[in-house]
C-alpha positions as CSV (number, residue, x, y, z in Angstrom):
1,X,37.1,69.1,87.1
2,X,37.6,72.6,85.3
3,X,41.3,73.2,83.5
4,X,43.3,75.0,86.1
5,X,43.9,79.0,86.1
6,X,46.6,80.7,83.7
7,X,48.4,81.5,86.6
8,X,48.5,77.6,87.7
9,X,49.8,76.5,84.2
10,X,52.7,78.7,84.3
11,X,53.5,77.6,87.6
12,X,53.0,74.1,87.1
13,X,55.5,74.6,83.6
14,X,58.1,76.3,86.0
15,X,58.0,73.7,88.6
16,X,58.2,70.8,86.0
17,X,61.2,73.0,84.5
18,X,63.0,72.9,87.7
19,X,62.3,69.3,88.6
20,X,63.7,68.4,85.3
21,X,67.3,70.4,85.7
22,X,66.2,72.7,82.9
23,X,67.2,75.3,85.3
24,X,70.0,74.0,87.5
25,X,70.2,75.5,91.4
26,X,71.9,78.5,91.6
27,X,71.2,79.2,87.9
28,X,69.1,82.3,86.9
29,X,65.3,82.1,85.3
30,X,64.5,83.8,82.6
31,X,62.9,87.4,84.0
32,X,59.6,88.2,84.6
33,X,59.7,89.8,81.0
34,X,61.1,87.4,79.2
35,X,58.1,84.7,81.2
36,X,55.8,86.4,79.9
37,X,56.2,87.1,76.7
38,X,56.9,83.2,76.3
39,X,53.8,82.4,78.1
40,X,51.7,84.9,76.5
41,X,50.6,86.7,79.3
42,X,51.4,90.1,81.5
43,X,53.2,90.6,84.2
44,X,50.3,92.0,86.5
């Protein structure tokens, strides 16, 4: 099975961020801008 897509990996990091109350409901995430330049990819 082939590694999954960029796009897959950065959801996959959010989800397991907001499973594990790294980002608490109600609570902002950092911005698209911010996401990206921590992820190392664009915003497109």
């Amino acid at each position: 099975q082939s590694a999954p897509s960029l796009h897959e990996a950065v959801r996959a990091e959010l989800l397991e961020r907001i499973m594990g109350g790294i980002y608490q409901p109600g609570a902002l995430i950092p911005s698209t801008a911010m996401l990206s330049e921590e992820f190392g990819v664009s915003q497109s």
